[in-house]
FIKEMAR-965457 format. One record per residue (C-alpha): residue in one letter; y, x, z. Coordinates in steps of 0.1 Angstrom, whole numbers, padded with zeros to 4 digits, always signed. Each point is the difference from the previous one (the first is absolute). Layout:
FIKEMAR-965457
AYXZ...
//
This chain:
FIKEMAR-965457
X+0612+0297+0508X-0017+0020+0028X+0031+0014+0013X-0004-0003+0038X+0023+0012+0031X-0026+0004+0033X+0005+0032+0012X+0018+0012+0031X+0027+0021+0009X-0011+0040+0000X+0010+0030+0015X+0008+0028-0024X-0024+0028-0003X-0018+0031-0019X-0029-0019-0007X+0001-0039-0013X+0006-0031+0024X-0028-0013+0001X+0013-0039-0009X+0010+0010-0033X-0040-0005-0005X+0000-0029+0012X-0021-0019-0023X-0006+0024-0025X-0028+0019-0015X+0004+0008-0035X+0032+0002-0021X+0003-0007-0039X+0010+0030-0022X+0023-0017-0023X-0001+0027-0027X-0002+0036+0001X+0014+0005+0032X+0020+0031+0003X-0001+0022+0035X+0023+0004+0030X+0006+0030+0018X+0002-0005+0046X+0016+0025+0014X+0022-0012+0025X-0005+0003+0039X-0004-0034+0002X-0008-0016-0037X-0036-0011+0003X-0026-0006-0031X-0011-0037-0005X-0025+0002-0031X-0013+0034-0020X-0022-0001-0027X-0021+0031-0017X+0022+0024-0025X-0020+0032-0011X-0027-0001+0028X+0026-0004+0027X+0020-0030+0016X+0035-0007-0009X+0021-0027+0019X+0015-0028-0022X+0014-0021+0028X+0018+0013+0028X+0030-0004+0024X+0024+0017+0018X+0033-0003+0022X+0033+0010-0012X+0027-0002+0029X-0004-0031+0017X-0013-0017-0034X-0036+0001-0015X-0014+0005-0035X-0031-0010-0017X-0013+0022-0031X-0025-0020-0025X-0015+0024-0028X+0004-0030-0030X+0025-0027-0003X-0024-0024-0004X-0004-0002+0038X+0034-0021+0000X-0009-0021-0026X-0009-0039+0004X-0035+0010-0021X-0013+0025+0026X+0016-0019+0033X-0026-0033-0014X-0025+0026+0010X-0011-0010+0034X-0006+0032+0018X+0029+0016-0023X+0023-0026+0012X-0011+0003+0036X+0008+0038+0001X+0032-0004-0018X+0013-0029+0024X-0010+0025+0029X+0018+0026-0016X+0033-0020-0006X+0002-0007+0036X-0006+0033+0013X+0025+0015-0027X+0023-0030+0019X-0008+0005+0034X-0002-0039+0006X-0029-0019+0016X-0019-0024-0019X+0009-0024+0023X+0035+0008-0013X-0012+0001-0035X+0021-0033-0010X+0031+0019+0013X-0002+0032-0023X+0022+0005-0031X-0013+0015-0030X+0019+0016-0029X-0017+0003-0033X+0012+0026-0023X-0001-0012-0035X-0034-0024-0003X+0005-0035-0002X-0037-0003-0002X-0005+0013+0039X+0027-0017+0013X-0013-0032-0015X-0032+0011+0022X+0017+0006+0029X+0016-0032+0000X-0030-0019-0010X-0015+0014+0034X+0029-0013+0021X+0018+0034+0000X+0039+0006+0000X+0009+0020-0029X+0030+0010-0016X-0005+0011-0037X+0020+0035-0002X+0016+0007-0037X+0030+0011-0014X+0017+0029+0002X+0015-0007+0032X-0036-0007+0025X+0001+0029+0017X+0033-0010+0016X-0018-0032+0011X-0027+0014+0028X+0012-0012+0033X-0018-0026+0014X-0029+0010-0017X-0037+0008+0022X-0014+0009-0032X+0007+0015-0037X-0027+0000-0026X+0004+0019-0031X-0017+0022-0030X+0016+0037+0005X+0001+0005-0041X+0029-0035-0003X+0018+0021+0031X+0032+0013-0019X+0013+0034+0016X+0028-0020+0014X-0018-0019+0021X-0022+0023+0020X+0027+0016+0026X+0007-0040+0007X-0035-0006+0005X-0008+0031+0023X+0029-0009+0022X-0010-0035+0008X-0034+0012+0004X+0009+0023+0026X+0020-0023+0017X-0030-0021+0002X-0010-0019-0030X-0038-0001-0008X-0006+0012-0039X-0036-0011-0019X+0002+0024-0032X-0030-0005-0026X-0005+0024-0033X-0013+0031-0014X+0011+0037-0001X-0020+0007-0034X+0015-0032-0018X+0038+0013+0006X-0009+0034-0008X-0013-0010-0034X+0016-0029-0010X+0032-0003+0025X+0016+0039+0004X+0028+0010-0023X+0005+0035-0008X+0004+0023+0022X-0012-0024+0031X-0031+0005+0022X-0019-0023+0020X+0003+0024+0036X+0037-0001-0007X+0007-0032-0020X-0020-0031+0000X+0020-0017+0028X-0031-0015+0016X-0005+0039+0007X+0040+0004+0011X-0003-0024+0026X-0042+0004+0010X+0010+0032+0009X+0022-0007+0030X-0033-0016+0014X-0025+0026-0006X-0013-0020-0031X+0000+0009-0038X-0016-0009-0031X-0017+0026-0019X-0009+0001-0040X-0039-0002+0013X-0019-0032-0004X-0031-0011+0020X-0032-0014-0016X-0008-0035+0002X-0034-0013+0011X-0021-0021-0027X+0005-0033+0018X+0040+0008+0003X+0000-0002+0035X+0007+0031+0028X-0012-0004+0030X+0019-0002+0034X-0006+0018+0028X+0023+0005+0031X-0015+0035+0007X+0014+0019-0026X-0008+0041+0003X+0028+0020+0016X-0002+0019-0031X+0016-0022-0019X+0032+0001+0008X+0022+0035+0003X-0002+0005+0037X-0033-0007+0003X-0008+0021-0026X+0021+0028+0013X-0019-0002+0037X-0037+0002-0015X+0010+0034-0024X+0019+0014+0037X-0030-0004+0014X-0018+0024-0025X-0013+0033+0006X+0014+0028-0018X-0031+0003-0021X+0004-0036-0014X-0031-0022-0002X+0003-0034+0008X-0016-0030-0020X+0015-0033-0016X+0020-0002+0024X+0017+0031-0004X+0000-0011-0037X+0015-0029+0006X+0028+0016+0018X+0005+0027-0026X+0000-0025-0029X+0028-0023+0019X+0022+0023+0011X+0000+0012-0039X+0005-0032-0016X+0032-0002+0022X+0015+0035-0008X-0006-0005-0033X+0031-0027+0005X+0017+0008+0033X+0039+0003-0003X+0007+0040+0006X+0026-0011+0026X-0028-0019+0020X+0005+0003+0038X-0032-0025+0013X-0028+0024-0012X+0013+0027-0019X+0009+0023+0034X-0035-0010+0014X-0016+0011-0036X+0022+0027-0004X-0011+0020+0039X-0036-0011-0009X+0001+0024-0034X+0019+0023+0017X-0029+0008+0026X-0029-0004-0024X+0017+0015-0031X+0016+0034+0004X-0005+0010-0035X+0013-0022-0028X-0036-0019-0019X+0002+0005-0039X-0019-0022-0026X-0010+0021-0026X-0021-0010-0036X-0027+0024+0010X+0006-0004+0040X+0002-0041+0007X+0013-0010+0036X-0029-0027+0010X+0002-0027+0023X-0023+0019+0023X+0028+0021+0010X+0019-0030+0015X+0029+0025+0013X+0007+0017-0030X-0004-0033-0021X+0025-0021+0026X+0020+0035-0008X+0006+0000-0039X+0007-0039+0005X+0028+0005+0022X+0016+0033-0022X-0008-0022-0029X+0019-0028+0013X+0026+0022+0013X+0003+0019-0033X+0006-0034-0019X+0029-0016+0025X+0020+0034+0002X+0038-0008-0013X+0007+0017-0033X+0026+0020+0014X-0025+0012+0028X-0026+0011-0024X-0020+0030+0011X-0034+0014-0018X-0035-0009+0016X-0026+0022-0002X-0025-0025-0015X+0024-0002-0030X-0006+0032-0007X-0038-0007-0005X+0003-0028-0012X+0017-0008-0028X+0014+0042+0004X+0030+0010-0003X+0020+0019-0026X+0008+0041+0002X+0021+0007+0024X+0022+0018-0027X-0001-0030-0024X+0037-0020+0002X+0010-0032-0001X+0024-0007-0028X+0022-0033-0014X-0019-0018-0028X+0010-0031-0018X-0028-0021-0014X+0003-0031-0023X-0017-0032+0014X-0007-0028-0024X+0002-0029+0024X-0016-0026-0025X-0033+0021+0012X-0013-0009+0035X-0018+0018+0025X+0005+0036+0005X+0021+0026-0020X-0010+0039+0001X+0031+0023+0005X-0020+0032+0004X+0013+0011+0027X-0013+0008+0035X+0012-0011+0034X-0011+0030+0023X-0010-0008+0040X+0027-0005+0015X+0026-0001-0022X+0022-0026-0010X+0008-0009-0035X+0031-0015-0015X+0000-0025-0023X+0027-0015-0015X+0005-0034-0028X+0027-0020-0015X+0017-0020+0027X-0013-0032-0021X-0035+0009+0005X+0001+0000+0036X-0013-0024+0017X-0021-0017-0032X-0033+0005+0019X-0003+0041-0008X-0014+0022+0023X-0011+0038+0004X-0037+0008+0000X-0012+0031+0020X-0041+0010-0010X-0021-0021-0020X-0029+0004+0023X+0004-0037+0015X-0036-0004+0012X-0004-0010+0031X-0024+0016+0025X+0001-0015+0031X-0030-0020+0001X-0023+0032-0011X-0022+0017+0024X+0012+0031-0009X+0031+0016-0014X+0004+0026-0025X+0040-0005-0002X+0022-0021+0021X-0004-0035-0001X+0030-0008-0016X+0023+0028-0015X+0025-0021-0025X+0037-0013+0006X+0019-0024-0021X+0041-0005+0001X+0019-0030-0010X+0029+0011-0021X+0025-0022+0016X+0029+0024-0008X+0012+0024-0028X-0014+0034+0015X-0030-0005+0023X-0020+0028+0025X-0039-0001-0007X-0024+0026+0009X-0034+0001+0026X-0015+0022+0026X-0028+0006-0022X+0019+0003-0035X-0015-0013-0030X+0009-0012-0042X+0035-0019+0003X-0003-0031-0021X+0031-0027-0008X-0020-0034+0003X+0013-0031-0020X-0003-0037+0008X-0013-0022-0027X+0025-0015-0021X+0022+0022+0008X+0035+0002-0030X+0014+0029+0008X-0005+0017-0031X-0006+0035+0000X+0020+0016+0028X+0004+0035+0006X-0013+0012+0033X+0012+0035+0017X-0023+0016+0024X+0011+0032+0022X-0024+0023+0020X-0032-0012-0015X-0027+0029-0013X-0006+0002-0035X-0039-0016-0006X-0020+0005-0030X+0007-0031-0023X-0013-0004-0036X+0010-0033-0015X-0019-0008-0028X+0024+0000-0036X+0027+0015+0014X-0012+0029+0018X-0006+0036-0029X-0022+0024+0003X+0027+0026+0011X+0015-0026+0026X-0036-0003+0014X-0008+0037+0001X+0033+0003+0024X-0007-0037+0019X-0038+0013+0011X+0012+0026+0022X+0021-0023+0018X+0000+0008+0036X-0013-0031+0018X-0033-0004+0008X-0004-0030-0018X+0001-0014-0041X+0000-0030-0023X-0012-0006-0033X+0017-0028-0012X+0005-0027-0029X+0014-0030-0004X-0037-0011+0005X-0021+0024+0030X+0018+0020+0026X-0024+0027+0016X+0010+0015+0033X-0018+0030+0011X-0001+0033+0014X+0026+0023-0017X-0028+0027-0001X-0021-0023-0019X+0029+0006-0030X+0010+0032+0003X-0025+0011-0029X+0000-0033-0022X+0013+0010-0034X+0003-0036-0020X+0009-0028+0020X+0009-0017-0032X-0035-0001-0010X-0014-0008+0035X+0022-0027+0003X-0005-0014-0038X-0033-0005+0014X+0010-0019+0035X+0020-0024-0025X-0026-0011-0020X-0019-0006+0033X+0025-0028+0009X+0006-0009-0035X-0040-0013+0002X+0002-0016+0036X+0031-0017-0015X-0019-0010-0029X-0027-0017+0020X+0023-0018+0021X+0016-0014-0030X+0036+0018+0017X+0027+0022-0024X-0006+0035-0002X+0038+0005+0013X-0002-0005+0034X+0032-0009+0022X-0006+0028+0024X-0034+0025-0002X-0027+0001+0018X+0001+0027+0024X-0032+0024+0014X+0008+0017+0032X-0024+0030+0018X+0000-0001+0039X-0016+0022+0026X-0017-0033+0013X+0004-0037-0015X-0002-0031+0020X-0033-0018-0017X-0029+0010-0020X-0003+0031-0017X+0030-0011-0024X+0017-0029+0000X+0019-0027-0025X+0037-0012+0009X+0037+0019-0006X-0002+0024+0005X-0041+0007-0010X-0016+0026+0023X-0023+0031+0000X-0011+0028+0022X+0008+0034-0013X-0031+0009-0019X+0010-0025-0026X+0030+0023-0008X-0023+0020-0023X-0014-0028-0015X+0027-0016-0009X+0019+0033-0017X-0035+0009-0019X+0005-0014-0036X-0031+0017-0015X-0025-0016+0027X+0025-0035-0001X-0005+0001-0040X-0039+0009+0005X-0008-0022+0025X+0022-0025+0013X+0013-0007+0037X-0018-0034+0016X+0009-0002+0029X+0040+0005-0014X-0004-0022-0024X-0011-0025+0022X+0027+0006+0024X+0027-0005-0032X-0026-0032-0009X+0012-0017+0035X+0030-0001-0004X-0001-0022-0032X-0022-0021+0013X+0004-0037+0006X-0009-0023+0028X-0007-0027-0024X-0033+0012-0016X-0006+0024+0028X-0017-0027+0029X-0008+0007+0031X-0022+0034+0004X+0003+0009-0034X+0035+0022+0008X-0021+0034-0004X-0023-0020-0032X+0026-0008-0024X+0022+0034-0002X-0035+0018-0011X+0009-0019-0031X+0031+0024-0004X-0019+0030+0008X-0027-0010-0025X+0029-0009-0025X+0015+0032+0006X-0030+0023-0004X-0007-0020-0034X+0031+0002-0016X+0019+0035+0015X-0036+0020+0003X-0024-0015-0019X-0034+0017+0002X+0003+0006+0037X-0020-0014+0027X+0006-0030+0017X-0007-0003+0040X-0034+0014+0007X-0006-0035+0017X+0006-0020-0034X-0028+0023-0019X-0025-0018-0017X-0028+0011+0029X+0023-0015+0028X+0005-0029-0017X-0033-0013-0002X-0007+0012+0036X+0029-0022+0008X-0012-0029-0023X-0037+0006+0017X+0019-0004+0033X+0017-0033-0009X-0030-0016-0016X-0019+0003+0037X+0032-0006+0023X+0015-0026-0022X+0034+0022+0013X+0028+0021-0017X+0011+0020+0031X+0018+0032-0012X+0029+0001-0022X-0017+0020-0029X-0027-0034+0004X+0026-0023-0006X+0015+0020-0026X-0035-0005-0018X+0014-0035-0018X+0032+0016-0011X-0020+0032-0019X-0023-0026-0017X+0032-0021-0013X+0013+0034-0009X-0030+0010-0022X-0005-0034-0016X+0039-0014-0009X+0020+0040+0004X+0033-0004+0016X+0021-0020-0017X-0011-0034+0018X+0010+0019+0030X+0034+0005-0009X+0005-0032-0014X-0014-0015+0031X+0025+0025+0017X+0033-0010-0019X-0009-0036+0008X+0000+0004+0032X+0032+0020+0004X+0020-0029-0018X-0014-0027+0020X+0029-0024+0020X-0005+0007+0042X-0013-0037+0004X-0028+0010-0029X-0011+0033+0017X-0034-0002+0021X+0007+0002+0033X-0037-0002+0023X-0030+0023-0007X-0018-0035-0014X+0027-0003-0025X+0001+0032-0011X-0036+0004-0010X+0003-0033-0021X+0033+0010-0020X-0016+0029-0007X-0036-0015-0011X+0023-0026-0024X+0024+0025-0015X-0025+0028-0006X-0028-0027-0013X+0031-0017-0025X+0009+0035-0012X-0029+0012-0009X-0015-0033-0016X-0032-0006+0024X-0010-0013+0029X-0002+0024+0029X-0010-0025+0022X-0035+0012+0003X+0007+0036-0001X+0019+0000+0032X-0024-0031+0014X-0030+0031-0007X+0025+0024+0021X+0003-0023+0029X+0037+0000-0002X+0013-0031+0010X+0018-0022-0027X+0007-0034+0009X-0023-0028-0018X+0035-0012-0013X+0007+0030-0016X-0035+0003-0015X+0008-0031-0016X+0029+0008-0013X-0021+0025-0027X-0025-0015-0008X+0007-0013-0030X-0002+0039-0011X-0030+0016-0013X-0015+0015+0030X-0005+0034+0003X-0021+0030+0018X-0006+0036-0008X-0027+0008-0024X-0017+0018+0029X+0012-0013+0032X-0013+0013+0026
//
């Protein structure tokens, strides 16, 4: 193990003591490493690494009343596997000491508490280390004595954090390792939020450190590099100094960027009750912005205008964190998603929700800015992992260079009790989300204040009901079936006659994509399409919900040019999320859905055009192309192989393929890239009857020789023309 204790004693500061580099110059990135936010007085930045063009800290340390905490971006940097790493090990040993204030001389004299992992204590010990494993539900009783605790924040129960930040403050030194975006996705419950809940965040805090849902990119080789010299820019303060320093006219280069971009990635996660930078942040908007900064869809706020920028961040934040019961409207709501007519009321409303269907459930009904709703359930269904859903624009802008809407503009509420408060600064669709298995049953749900929103549910909804339900008052609508959800402007409705029909036609769309994936046409919760101002990749993107930008409002309600001519690039959006990892290797994740947008086009509008990039004139431009570079680079290149098996062997080896893999056992599933590629060659080759060895050996694809010999006892085969 390279775990070593040789650095001395240091002197708390702003900027890092310089023997916690003591023998280092590169560190391992263990993963995807996630970012943490310095903004403390005197935390300090230890290692950054690149995120969006800028630098982001991942490793840093602060002081917390007499005690000291280190902040590691992955918890990988506390396991036995990364402290083997020499240099790793070497940074981590120097960072255990400082957290512990002891000399290395004294190193044999320091007690260590591990939090849950037998693995590091066994590493610990191994190096001639004190440690005293900490489990059960009783550890954080068991501190004193300690010079050291060493812990993952996402096994810290709630219980134990006050316990914790005590004996840190009286003292204790406090090594905590993980990342912000792997409790916000995997971790949170309903309701929580990483600024406010992760408890590695609940106790950073305190010390001017906090873990944001931003990750930093890892270099090819795995390994950051080390430097002592960090920018000032970096860290809160600093950052805060070079845009003082600015004239009122802006300017400034990467440095000023670099500031801008820091103090942004903090906001975006800073506790509204913050008293270590927000008063410093809060005098520095109020000199440079006297008049509140808007993102608009047609008027972006860029990163160029650093003030204004660092401005929406901090309302945004702001916004997000006000109590319900404090609740007060924010201009940018009314932009952004807009707001209702003043004269439209709020009114009680109970809604039926089928709790054997997960995910989101439309009430129609519109929380306005700054109002709180009312929502009441039977007492048995509090409490069983419900919660309150305000907007269903959950995109995430902050790592954009320019804003069209707040970066964040959605709130969710745990229903913990019968009747809970929900409602947002900025206003938006109120939603009741459900867990997975949840057994409920269908439970009545009662919702007071909320403005009627234009909902047509497919089957259910008449004619006459959808003539009233259009002119609904909020400013936005759903389409829905048990199948596709569309979310868009309610002015993109007001004039649709026969939502039935359009709809009929959305539900044969998924009835294909379900039919290629080999998956029943009754789904257990629908896909849903949601229009923003602004989306956070791409020009759409895949996921729950999918995203659009606003032009695709029209194309989405236009069943005459939908019947004509198809919708690609929806298609392919619907396509990902039936896709599946097994036959989809490594770079082939926008390849293998163009098989659901070619499935699509064939089967809902046949006749119409595929992509102009799979026309017979690009494809032998692309097939010239690979015959001199011996390369399939693009995705519609690779996707070359798949239209070939198409034309020669039609679909149905495709689904068969398909439904084999979706009832393979875990331990049967392919699990590398190299794997992958050869399950595919086998099953494909064995369904169709012939040996596709030398089809994909001609394509330069990659099948193992194992594989290849695994069909050759089939008749080979190659396209009449190939290539």
């Amino acid at each position: 193990m390279a775990l070593s204790l040789a650095v001395s004693e240091v002197a708390i500061a702003a900027a890092p003591p310089a023997e916690v580099f003591a023998g280092v110059d590169t560190v391992a990135m263990p993963g995807v490493v996630g970012s943490v936010c310095v903004f403390g007085k005197e935390a300090f930045a230890v290692a950054t690494a690149a995120s969006d063009g800028v630098q982001l800290p991942f490793i840093a340390g602060g002081t917390c009343g007499q005690g000291r905490i280190v902040a590691c971006g992955h918890n990988g940097y506390i396991s036995a596997k990364t402290l083997e790493h020499p240099s790793t090990g070497k940074l981590v040993s120097n960072l255990m000491l400082w957290a512990a204030g002891v000399k290395p001389q004294s190193a044999g004299q320091m007690k260590i508490g591990v939090v849950d992992d037998r693995g590091l204590v066994q590493a610990l010990q191994k190096a001639g280390l004190a440690v005293q494993p900490l489990d059960g539900d009783g550890w954080s009783r068991s501190l004193h004595g300690l010079s050291l605790v060493i812990l993952s924040p996402r096994k810290l129960e709630s219980r134990h954090v006050e316990p914790v930040l005590d004996w840190v403050r009286k003292g204790g030194g406090l090594l905590m390792a993980d990342a912000g975006w792997v409790w916000e996705g995997y971790n949170a419950k309903p309701g929580e939020v990483l600024s406010r809940d992760f408890a590695g965040n609940r106790i950073g805090r305190h010390a001017g450190l906090m873990w944001s849902s931003r990750n930093v990119e890892s270099p090819d080789d795995k390994q950051a590099p080390v430097a002592s010299d960090l920018p000032a820019e970096v860290t809160c303060h600093g950052a805060l100094e070079r845009l003082r320093g600015l004239p009122p006219t802006g300017g400034g280069g990467a440095e000023v960027k670099q500031a801008s971009a820091t103090l942004e990635a903090t906001v975006a996660i800073l506790p509204v009750d913050d008293e270590l930078l927000r008063p410093d942040l809060e005098a520095l908007l109020k000199d440079r912005c006297p008049e509140m900064t808007i993102p608009r869809p047609r008027a972006a706020v860029p990163e160029s205008n650093f003030f204004g920028r660092l401005q929406v961040a901090y309302e945004t934040r702001r916004v997000l964190d006000t109590p319900v019961d404090q609740l007060q409207p924010h201009p940018m709501g009314d932009v952004f998603p807009s707001q209702p007519a003043e004269r439209a009321k709020g009114v009680r409303q109970a809604v039926m929700v089928d709790t054997a269907r997960p995910r989101w459930h439309s009430t129609g009904l519109y929380a306005r800015s700054g109002d709180a709703v009312t929502v009441t359930v039977p007492k048995g269904a509090a409490g069983q992992g419900l919660s309150v859903r305000i907007g269903p624009h959950k995109d995430k802008l902050w790592h954009k260079d320019k804003w069209q809407r707040a970066p964040e503009i959605t709130r969710t509420f745990a229903i913990a009790e019968p009747t809970t408060l929900a409602g947002s600064g900025f206003g938006g669709l109120i939603y009741i989300e459900v867990p997975r298995d949840c057994r409920l049953g269908t439970i009545e749900v009662t919702i007071d204040g909320g403005v009627p929103a234009p909902l047509y549910v497919h089957g259910e909804t008449t004619q006459a009901d959808w003539r009233k339900a259009r002119s609904a008052p909020a400013p936005w609508a759903e389409l829905a079936s048990s199948k596709f959800i569309i979310t868009l402007p309610a002015d993109a409705i007001r004039n649709l006659d026969r939502p039935n029909d359009l709809m009929d036609y959305w539900d044969r769309v998924l009835d294909a994509c379900a039919d290629l994936a080999t998956i029943p046409h009754e789904r257990q919760s629908p896909e849903r399409f949601v229009i923003d101002a602004q989306i956070s990749a791409g020009y759409m993107h895949a996921g729950y919900p999918i995203m659009a930008p606003l032009n695709l409002a029209e194309e989405v309600t236009d069943l005459a040019t939908l019947q004509r001519k198809g919708n690609w690039g929806v298609y392919h959006e619907v396509g990902h999320n039936h896709q599946q990892p097994e036959w989809t290797w490594d770079g082939l994740g926008e390849v293998t859905v163009n098989l659901f947008s070619i499935y699509v086009l064939e089967h809902i509008n046949p006749g119409a055009p595929l992509h102009g990039a799979i026309q017979p004139d690009k494809l032998a431009r692309m097939t010239a192309a690979f015959d001199r570079t011996g390369k399939l680079d693009g995705p519609f290149e690779q996707l070359m192989p798949y239209i070939q098996l198409r034309a020669a062997f039609g679909w149905e080896p495709f689904q068969k393929v398909f439904a084999e893999y979706l009832a393979l056992p875990e331990a049967e599933r392919p699990k590398s890239t190299q794997e992958r590629k050869d399950q595919w060659l086998v099953r494909f080759s064995e369904t169709v009857g012939h040996d596709l060895g030398p089809f994909y050996a001609s394509w330069k694809i990659g099948m193992s020789p194992e594989a290849m010999q695994k069909v050759r006892h089939l008749p080979a085969w190659m396209p009449e023309k190939f290539r």
